[in-house]
Structure formats: structure tokens, C-alpha cells
KETORKOL-120608 format. One record per residue (C-alpha): chain; y, z, x; residue number from 1; residue in three letters. Coordinates in steps of 0.05 Angstrom, whole numbers. Layout:
% KETORKOL-120608
<site ch="A" north="Y" up="Z" east="X" i="NUM" aa="ALA"/>
...
This chain:
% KETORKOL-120608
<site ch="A" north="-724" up="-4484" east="472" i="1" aa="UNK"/>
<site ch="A" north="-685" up="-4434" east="514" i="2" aa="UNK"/>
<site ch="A" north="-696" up="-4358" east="519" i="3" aa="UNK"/>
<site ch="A" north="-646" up="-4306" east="550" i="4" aa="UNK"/>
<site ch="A" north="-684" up="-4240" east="581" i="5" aa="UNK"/>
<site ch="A" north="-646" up="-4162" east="553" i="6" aa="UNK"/>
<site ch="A" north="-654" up="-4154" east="622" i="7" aa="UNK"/>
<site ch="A" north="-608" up="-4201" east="652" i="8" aa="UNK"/>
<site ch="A" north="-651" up="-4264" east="671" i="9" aa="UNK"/>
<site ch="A" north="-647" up="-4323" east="636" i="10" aa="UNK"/>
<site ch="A" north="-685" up="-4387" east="617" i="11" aa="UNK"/>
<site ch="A" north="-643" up="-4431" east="669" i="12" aa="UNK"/>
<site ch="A" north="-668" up="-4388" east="721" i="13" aa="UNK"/>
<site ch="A" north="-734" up="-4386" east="710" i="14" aa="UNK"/>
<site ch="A" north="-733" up="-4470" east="700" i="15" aa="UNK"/>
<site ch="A" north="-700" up="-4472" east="766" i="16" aa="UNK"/>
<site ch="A" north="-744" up="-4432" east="805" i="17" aa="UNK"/>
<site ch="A" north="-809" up="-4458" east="784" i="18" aa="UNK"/>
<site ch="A" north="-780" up="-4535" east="790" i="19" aa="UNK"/>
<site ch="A" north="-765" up="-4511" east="864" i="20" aa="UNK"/>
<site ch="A" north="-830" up="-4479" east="872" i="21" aa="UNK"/>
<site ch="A" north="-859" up="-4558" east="843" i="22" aa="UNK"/>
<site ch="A" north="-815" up="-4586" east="898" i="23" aa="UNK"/>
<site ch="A" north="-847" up="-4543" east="955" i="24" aa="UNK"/>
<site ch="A" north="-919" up="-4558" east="927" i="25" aa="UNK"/>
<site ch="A" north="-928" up="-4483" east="905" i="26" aa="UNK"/>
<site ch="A" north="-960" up="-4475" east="840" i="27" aa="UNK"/>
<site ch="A" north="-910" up="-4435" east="795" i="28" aa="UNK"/>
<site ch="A" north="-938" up="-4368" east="785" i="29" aa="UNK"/>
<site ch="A" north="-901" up="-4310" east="755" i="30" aa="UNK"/>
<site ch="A" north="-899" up="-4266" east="811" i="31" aa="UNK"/>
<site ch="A" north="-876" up="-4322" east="845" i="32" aa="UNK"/>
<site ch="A" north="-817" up="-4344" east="804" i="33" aa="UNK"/>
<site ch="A" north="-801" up="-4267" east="806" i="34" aa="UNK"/>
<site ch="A" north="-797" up="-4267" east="884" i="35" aa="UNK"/>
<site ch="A" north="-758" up="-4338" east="872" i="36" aa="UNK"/>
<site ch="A" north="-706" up="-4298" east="830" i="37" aa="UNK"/>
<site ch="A" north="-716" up="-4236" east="860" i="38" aa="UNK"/>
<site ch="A" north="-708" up="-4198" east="794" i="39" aa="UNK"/>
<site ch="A" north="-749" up="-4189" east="732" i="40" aa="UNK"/>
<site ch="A" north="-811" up="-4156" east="711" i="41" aa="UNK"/>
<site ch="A" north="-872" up="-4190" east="700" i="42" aa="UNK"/>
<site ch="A" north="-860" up="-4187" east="618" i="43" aa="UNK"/>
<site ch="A" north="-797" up="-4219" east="622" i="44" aa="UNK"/>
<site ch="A" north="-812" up="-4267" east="662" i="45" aa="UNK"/>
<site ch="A" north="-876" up="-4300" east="629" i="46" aa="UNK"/>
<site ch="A" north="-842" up="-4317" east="563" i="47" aa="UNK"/>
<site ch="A" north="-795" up="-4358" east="598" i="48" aa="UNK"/>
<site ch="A" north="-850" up="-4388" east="641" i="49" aa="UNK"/>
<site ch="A" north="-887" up="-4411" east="587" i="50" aa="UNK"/>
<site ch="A" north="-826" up="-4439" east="556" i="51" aa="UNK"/>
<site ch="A" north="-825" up="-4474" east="619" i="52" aa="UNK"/>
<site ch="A" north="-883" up="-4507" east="619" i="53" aa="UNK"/>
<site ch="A" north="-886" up="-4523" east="542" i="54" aa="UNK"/>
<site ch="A" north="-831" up="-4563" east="568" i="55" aa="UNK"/>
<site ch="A" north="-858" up="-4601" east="633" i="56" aa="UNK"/>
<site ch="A" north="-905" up="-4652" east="593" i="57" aa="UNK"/>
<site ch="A" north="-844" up="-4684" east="555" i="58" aa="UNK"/>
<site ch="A" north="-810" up="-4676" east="631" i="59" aa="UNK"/>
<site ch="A" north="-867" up="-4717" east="654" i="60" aa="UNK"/>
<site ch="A" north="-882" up="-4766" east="607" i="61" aa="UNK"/>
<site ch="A" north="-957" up="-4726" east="582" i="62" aa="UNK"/>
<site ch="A" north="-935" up="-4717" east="516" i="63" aa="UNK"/>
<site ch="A" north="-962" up="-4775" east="475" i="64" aa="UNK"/>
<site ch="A" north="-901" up="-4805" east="457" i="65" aa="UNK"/>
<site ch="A" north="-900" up="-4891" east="466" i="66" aa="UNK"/>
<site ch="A" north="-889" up="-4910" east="544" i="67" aa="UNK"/>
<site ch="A" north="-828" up="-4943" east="559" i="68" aa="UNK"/>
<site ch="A" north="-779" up="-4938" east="611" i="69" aa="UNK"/>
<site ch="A" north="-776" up="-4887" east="648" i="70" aa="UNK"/>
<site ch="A" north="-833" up="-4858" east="649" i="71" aa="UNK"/>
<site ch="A" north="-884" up="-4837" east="693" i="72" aa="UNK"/>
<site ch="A" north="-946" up="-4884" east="730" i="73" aa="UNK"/>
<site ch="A" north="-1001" up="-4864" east="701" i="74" aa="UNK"/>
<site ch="A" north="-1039" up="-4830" east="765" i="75" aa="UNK"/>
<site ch="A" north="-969" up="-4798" east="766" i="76" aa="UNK"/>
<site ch="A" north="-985" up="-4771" east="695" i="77" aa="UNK"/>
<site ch="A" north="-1056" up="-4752" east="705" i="78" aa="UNK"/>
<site ch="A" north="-1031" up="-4711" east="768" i="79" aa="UNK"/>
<site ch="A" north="-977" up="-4674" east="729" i="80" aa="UNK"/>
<site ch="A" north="-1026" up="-4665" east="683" i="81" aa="UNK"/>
<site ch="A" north="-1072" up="-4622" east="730" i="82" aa="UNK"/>
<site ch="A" north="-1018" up="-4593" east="752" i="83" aa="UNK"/>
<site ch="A" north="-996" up="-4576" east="689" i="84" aa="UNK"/>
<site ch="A" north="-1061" up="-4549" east="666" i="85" aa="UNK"/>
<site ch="A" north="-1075" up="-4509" east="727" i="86" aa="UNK"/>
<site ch="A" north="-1013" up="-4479" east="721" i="87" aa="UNK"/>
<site ch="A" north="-1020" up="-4452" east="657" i="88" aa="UNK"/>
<site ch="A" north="-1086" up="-4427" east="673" i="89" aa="UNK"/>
<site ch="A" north="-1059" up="-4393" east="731" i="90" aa="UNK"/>
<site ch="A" north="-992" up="-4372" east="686" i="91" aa="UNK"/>
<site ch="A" north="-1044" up="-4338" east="641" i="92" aa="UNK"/>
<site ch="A" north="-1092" up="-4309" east="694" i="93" aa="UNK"/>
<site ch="A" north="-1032" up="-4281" east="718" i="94" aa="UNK"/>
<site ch="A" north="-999" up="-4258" east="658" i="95" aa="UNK"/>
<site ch="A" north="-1072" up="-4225" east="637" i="96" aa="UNK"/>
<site ch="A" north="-1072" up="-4184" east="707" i="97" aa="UNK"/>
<site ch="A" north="-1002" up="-4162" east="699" i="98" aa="UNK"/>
<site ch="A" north="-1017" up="-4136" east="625" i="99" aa="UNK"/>
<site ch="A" north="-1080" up="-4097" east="650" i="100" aa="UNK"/>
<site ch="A" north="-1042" up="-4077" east="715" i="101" aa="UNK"/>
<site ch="A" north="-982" up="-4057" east="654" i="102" aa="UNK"/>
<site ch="A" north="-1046" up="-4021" east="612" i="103" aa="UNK"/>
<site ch="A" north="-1072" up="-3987" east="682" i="104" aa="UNK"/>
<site ch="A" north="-1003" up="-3966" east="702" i="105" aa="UNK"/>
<site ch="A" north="-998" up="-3932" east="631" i="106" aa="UNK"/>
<site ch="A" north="-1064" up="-3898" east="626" i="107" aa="UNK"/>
<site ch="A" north="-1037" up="-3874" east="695" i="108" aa="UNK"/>
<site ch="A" north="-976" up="-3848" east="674" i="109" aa="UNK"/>
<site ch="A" north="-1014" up="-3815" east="612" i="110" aa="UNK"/>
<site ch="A" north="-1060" up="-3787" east="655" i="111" aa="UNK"/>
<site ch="A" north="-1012" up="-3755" east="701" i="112" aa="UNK"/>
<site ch="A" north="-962" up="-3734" east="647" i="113" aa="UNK"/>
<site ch="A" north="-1023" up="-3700" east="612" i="114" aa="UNK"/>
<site ch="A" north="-1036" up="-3663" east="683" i="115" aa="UNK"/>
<site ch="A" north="-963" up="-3646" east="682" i="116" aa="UNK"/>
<site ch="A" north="-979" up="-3617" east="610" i="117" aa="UNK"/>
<site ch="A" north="-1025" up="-3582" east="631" i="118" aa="UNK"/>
<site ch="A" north="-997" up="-3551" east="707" i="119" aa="UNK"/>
<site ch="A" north="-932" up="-3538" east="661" i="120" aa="UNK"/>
<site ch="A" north="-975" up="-3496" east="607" i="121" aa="UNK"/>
<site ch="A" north="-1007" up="-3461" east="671" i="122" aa="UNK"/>
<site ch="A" north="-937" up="-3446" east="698" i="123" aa="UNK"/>
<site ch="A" north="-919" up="-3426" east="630" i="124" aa="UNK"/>
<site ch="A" north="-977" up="-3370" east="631" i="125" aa="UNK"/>
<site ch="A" north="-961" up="-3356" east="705" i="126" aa="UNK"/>
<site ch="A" north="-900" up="-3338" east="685" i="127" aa="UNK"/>
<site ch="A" north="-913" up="-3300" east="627" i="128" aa="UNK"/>
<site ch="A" north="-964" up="-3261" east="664" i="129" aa="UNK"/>
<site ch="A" north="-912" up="-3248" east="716" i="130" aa="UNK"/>
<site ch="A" north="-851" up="-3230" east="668" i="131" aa="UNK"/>
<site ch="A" north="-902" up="-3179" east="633" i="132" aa="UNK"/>
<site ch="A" north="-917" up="-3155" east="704" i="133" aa="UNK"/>
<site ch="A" north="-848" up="-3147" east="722" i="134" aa="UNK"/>
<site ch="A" north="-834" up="-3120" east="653" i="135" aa="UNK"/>
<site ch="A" north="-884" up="-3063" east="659" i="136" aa="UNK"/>
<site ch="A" north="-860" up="-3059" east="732" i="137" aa="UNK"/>
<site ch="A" north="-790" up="-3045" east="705" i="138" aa="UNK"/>
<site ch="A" north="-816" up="-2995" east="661" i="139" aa="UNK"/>
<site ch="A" north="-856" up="-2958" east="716" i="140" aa="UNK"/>
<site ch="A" north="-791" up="-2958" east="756" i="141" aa="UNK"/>
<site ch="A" north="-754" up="-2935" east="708" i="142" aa="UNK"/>
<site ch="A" north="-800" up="-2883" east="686" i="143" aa="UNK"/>
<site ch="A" north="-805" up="-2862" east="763" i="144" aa="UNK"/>
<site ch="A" north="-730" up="-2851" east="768" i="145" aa="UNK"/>
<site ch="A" north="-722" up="-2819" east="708" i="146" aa="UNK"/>
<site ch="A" north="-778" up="-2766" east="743" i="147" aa="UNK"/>
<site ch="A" north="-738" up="-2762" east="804" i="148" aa="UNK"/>
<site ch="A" north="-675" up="-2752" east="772" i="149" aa="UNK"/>
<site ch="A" north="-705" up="-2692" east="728" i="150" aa="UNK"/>
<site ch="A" north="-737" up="-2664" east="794" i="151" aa="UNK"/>
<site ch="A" north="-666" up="-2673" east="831" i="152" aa="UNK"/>
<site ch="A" north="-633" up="-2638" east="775" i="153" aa="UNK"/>
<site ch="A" north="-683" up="-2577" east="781" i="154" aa="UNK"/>
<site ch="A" north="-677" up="-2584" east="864" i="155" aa="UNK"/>
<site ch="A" north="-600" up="-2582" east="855" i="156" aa="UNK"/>
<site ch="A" north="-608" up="-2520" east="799" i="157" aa="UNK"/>
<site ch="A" north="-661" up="-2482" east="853" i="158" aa="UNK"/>
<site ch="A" north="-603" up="-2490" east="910" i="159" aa="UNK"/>
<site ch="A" north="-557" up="-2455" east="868" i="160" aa="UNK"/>
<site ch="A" north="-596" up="-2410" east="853" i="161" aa="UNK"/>
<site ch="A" north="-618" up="-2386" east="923" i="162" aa="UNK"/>
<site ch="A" north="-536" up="-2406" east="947" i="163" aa="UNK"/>
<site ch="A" north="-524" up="-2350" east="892" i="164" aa="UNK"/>
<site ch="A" north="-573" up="-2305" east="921" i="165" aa="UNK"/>
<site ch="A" north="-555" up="-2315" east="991" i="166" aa="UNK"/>
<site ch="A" north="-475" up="-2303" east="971" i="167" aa="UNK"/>
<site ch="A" north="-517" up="-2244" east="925" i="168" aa="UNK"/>
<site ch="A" north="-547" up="-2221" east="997" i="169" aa="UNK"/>
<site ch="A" north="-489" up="-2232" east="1038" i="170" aa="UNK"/>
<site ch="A" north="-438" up="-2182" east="984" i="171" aa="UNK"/>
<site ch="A" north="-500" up="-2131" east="1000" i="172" aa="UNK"/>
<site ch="A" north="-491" up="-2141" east="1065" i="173" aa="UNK"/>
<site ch="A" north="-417" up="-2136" east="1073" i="174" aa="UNK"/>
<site ch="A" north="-420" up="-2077" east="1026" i="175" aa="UNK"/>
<site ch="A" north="-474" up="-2040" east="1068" i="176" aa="UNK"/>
<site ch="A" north="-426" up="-2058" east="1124" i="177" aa="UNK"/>
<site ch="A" north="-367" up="-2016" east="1098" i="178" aa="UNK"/>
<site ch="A" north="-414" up="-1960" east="1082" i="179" aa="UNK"/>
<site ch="A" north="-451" up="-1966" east="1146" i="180" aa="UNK"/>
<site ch="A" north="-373" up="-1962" east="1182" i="181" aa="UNK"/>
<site ch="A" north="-354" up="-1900" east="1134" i="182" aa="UNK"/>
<site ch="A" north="-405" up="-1865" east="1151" i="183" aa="UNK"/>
<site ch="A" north="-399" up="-1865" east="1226" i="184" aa="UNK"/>
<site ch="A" north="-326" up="-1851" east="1216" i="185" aa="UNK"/>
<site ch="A" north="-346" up="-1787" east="1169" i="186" aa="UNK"/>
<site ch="A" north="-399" up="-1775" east="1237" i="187" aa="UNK"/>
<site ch="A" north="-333" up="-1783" east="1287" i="188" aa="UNK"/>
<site ch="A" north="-303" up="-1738" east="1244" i="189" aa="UNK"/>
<site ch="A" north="-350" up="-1689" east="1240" i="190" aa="UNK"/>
<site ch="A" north="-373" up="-1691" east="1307" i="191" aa="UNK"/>
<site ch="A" north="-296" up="-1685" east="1327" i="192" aa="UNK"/>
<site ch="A" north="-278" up="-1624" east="1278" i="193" aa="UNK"/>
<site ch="A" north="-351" up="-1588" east="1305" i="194" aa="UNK"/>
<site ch="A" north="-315" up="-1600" east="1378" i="195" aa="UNK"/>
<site ch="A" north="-245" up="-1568" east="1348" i="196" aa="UNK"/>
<site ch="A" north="-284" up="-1512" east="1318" i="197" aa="UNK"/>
<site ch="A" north="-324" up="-1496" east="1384" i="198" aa="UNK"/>
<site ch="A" north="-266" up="-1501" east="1418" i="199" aa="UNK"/>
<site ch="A" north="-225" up="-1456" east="1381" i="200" aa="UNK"/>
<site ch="A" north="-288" up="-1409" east="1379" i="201" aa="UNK"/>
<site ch="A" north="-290" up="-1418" east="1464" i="202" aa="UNK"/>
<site ch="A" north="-214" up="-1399" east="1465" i="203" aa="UNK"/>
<site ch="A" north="-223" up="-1346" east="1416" i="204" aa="UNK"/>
<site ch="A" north="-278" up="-1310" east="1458" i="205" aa="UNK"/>
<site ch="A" north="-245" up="-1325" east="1518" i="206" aa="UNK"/>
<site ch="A" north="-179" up="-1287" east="1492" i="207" aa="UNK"/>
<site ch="A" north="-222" up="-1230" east="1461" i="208" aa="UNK"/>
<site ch="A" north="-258" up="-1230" east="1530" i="209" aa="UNK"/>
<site ch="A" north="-184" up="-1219" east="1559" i="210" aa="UNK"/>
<site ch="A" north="-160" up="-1172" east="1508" i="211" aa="UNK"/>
<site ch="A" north="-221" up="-1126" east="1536" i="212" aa="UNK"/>
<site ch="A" north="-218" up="-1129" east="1608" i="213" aa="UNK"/>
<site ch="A" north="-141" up="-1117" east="1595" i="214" aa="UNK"/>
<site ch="A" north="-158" up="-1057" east="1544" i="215" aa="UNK"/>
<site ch="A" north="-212" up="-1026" east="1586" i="216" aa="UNK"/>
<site ch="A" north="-193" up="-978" east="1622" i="217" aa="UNK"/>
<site ch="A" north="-150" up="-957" east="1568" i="218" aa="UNK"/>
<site ch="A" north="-184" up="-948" east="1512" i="219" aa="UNK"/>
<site ch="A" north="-257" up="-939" east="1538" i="220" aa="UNK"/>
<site ch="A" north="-269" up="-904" east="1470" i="221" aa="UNK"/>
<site ch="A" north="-257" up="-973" east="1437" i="222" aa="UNK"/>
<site ch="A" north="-319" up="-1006" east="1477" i="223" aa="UNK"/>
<site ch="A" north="-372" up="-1008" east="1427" i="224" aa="UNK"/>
<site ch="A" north="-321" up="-1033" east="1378" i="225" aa="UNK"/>
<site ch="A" north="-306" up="-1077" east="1416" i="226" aa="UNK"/>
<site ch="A" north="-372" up="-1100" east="1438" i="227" aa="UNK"/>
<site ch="A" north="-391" up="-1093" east="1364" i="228" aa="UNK"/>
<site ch="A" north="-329" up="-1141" east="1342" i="229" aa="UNK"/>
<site ch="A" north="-360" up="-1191" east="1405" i="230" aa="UNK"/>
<site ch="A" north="-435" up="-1194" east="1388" i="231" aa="UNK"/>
<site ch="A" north="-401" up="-1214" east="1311" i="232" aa="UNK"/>
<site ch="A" north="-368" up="-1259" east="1340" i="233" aa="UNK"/>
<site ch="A" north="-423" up="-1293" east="1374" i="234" aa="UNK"/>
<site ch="A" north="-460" up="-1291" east="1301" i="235" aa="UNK"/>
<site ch="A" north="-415" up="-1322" east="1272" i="236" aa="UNK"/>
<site ch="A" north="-404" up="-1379" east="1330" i="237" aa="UNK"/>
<site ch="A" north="-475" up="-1381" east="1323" i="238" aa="UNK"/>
<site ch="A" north="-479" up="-1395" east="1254" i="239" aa="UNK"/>
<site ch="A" north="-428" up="-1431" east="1264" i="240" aa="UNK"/>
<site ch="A" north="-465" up="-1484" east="1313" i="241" aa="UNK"/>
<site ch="A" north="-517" up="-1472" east="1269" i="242" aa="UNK"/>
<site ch="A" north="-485" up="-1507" east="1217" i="243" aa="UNK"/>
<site ch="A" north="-465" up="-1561" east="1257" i="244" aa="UNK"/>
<site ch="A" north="-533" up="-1570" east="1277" i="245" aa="UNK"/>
<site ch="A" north="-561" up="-1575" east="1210" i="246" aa="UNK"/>
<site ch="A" north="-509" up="-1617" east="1189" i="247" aa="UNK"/>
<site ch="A" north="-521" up="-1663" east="1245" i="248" aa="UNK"/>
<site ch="A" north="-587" up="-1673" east="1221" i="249" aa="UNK"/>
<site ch="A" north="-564" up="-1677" east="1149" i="250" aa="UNK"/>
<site ch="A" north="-520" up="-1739" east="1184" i="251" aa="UNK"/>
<site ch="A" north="-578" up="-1764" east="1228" i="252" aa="UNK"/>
<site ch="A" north="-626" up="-1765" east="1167" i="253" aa="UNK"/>
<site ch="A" north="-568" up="-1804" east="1122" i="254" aa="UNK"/>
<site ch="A" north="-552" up="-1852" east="1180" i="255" aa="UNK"/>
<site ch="A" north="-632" up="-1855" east="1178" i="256" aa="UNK"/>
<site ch="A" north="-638" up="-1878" east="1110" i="257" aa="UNK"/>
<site ch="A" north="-579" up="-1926" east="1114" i="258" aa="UNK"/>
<site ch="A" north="-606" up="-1956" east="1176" i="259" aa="UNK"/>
<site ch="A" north="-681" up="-1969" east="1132" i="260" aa="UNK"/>
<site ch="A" north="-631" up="-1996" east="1074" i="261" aa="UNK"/>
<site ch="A" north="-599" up="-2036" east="1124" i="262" aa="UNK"/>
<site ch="A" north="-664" up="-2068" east="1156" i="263" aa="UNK"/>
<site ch="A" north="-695" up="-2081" east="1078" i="264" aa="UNK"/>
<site ch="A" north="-633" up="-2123" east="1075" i="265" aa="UNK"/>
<site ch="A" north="-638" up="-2148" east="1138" i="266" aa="UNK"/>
<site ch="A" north="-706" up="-2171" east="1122" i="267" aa="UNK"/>
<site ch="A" north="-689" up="-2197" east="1048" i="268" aa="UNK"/>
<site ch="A" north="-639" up="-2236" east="1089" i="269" aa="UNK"/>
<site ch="A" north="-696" up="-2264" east="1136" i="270" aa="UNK"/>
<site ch="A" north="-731" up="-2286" east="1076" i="271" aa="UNK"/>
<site ch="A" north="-677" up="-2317" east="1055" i="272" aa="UNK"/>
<site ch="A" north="-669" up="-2340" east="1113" i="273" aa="UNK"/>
<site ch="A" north="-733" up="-2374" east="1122" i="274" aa="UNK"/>
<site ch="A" north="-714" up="-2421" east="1060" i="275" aa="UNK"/>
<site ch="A" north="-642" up="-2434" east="1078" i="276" aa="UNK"/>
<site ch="A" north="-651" up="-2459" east="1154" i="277" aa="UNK"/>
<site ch="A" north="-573" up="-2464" east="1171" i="278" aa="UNK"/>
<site ch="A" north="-573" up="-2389" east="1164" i="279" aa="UNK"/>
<site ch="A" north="-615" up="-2376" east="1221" i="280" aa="UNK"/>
<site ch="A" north="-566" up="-2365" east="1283" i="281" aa="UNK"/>
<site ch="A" north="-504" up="-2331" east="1236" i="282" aa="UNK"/>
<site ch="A" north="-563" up="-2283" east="1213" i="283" aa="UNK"/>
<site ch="A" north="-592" up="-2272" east="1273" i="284" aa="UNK"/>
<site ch="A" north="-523" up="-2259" east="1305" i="285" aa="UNK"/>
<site ch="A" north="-508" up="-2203" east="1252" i="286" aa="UNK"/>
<site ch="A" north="-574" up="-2181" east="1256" i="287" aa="UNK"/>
<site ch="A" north="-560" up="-2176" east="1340" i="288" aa="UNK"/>
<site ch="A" north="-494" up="-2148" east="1324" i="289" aa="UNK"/>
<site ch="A" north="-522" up="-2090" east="1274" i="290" aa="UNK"/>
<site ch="A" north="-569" up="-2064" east="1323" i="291" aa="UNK"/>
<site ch="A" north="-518" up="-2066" east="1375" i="292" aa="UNK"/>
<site ch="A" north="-485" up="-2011" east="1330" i="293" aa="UNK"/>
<site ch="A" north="-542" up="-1975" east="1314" i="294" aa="UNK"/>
<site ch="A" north="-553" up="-1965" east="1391" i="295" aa="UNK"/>
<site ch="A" north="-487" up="-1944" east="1403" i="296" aa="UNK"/>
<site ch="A" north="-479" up="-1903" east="1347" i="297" aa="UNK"/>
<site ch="A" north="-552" up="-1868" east="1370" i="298" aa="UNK"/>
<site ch="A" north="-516" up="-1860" east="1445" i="299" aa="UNK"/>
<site ch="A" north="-457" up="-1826" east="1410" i="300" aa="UNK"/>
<site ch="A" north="-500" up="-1773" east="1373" i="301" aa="UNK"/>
<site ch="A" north="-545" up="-1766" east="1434" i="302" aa="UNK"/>
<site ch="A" north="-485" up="-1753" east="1479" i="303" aa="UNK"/>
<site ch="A" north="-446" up="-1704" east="1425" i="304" aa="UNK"/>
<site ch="A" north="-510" up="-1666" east="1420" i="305" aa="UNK"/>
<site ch="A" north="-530" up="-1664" east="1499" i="306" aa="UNK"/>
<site ch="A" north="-460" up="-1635" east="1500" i="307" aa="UNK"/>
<site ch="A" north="-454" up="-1590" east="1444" i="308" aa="UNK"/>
<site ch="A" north="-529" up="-1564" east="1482" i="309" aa="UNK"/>
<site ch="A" north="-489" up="-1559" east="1549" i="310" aa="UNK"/>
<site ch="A" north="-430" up="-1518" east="1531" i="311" aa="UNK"/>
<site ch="A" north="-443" up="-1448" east="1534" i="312" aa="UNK"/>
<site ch="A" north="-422" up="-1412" east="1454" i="313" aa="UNK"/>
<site ch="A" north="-380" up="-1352" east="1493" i="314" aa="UNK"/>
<site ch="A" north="-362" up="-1322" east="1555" i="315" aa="UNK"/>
<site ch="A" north="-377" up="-1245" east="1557" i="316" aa="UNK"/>
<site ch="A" north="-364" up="-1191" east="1608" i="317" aa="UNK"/>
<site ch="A" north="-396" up="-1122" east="1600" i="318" aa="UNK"/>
């Protein structure tokens, strides 16, 4: 009877390997016709063994059949016999271990595969609890920006807004600027014409003044008129610095009111200002500027006036 392994060892081999383990004075044993061959697993390799043996008692002579030549001594025979019959104990012993090593090996492998089961359906839930975390994480993000990007729409609307004002501010500015400048230019002019007029009134007096020192021994009858047409005179130069006077303070009042406008601005700017830090020096350096020109313009009027004070109205002889 022969018997081929699916996994590649054969009858042959297993017949060779346990008739060399006979010659050595092993006792053939699975495991060690498997070391012998070095290949095979224990189920392929009993099978064969047994096929083995079922064979050795014909091999030596123990199988009932008539003695004749050939065959065996009979001590011979009753020593292959032992052998024989140990072997196959052992062959079974053996083969009995290997199948509850086989069954061990498999409850093992259930075992573990069950614990894999069971750390893959933990996983599993790990995972799941961490996806919904991440999901709801996602959500929270997203939720987040969507906040921020309505608050940086309404940041980026208030800047406008207060860039609208300041350029709102800064046109207010500018305008009370050119009014500011008119207005001293209308005060040069006025305070120029009021020097023209005194001057003419100076020249006029002093020619009158003339006209009578010239005319008085002549026309000594004409003195009173004379004196009469003087003291008119000086009325009317009076009046006449009168009205400037009044309309200097008229102009100092305006100037007055223009300078309050212009510090409301200036302090609408400064609030401004105070939310639009990269305004501060350019502010500040008009704001330095503007009171430089308030100063001066206050010098100017003080030093008209002083002089206008200074210079006599008319020069009379009697």
C-alpha cells in the first residue's frame, strides 16, 4: 500500500526514514521521521507511518504466513515483534499528543481570533466615538468661523464707516481751513484799508493844518470857520476810527466764533482720533499748526490795534 502526501512527502520517504531510524536503534516516532525528512506536519506524516508499519510484520516474517526460506529466527521474530508493537504504541501516543497539541493550538487560535473580534469591535466603537467627535468638532469649527466671518464683515463695515467719517472730518476741516484763511485775508484787508483811511485822514488834516497857518494872517475873519471845518473834521476821523474800532471787534468776535468752531472740530477730530490711532501725529501736527495761526493772527490784531492806539487822529495848531 503506498500513500503520496498533498503536501509534497511521499510514502518512500517516510519508509526510508523510519528503516534508517531501525538501523540506528531509534524507535520510529513521528516527530522523528519528520526531523529525518525535515518536512511534513505531524498529520501527514502519521498516515504514512502507519502504512509503514502495517507493512514491517510481512518485512519481518510476523505475519503468520508458513516459514520457509528466508525468513526470520524466531528470537529475531519475537524481537521485531516488540519492536513492532512498541512502535505502534508509541506511533499512536504520539499521533494522540499531536491531535490534542492540533485541538489546543485551535482552541488557541479561536480564542485569540475571538479577542481580535472583540479588540476590532472596540476599535470599531473607538472610532465611531471619535469620527462623531470629530464630526461635531467640524461642526463647532465651522459654526465658529462662520461667527468670525459675520463679525469681520461688521469690523470691515464699522472701518468704513469711521474711514467715511474721518474723510467726513477731514472735508470739515479743510473747509474750515479756507474759511479760517478768508477771513484773515478780509482782516488784512480791513486792517490795511482802516490804515489807508487814517492815513488819508492824517494827510488831510495835516494839509488843512497848512492851508491855515498859510491863510492866517490873511483871512483872520475865516478862523472860526476854519476851526469849525477842523473840529468836523476831527468828528468825522473820529467816527471814523470809531468805526474801525467797532468793526474790529465785529472781526475779533467772528474770528472768535470761528476759532470755537474750529476747536469743536478739532476735538471731534481727537475723538476720532482716539479710535483711529495712525491719526495721532498728522492730527496733532495740524492741531500744532492751527494754533500757530491763531497766535499769529492774535499778534497781528494786537499790533494793528497798539498802533491804530499810538497814532495820534490829527495834528492841530491854534
Amino acid at each position: 500500500m503506498q500513500l503520496k502526501s498533498n503536501r509534497g512527502v511521499q510514502q518512500e520517504d517516510v519508509g526510508q526514514a523510519a528503516d534508517a531510524l531501525i538501523a540506528e536503534g531509534l524507535r520510529p516516532t513521528i516527530e522523528r521521521v519528520r526531523q529525518k525528512i525535515g518536512r511534513g506536519s505531524p498529520n501527514t506524516v502519521s498516515p504514512l507511518l502507519d502504512v509503514w508499519f502495517s507493512t514491517l510484520a510481512a518485512r519481518l516474517g510476523l505475519d503468520g504466513k508458513p516459514s520457509g526460506e528466508g525468513r526470520l529466527p524466531e528470537p529475531v521474530q519475537q524481537a521485531a515483534s516488540l519492536l513492532w508493537n512498541a512502535a505502534l504504541a508509541s506511533a499512536r501516543q504520539e499521533a494522540t499528543e499531536a491531535l490534542a497539541q492540533a485541538h489546543q493550538a485551535l482552541a488557541t487560535d479561536r480564542m485569540a481570533l475571538a479577542q481580535r473580534e472583540s479588540d476590532f469591535e472596540q476599535q470599531k466603537q473607538v472610532l465611531l466615538a471619535r469620527q462623531l467627535a470629530s464630526e461635531e468638532t467640524l461642526q463647532m469649527t465651522r459654526h465658529q468661523l462662520g461667527e468670525i466671518a459675520v463679525r469681520l464683515e461688521e469690523s470691515s463695515l464699522t472701518l468704513e464707516r469711521r474711514e467715511r467719517d474721518i474723510d467726513t472730518l477731514r472735508e470739515k476741516l479743510t473747509q474750515q481751513e479756507t474759511e479760517r484763511a478768508s477771513e484773515q485775508r478780509r482782516s488784512e484787508e480791513n486792517s490795511q484799508r482802516h490804515a489807508e483811511e487814517r492815513a488819508r485822514l492824517e494827510a488831510r488834516a495835516s494839509a488843512n493844518e497848512r492851508r491855515l497857518l498859510e491863510e492866517l494872517d490873511r483871512e483872520r475873519q475865516e478862523v472860526k470857520r476854519l476851526k469849525a471845518a477842523t473840529l468836523e473834521q476831527e468828528r468825522r476821523a473820529a467816527a471814523a476810527n470809531a468805526q474801525w474800532e467797532a468793526g474790529s471787534q465785529i472781526l475779533a468776535a467772528r474770528l472768535q466764533e470761528k476759532d470755537q468752531a474750529f476747536q469743536s472740530a478739532l476735538q471731534t477730530l481727537a475723538s476720532a482720533q482716539s479710535r483711529m490711532g495712525e491719526l495721532e501725529d498728522l492730527l496733532q501736527a495740524q492741531k500744532a499748526a492751527h494754533a500757530i495761526t491763531l497766535k499769529q493772527v492774535d499778534v497781528l490784531l494786537l499790533s494793528a490795534s497798539r498802533k491804530s492806539a499810538a497814532r495820534p487822529l490829527s495834528r492841530r495848531r491854534i
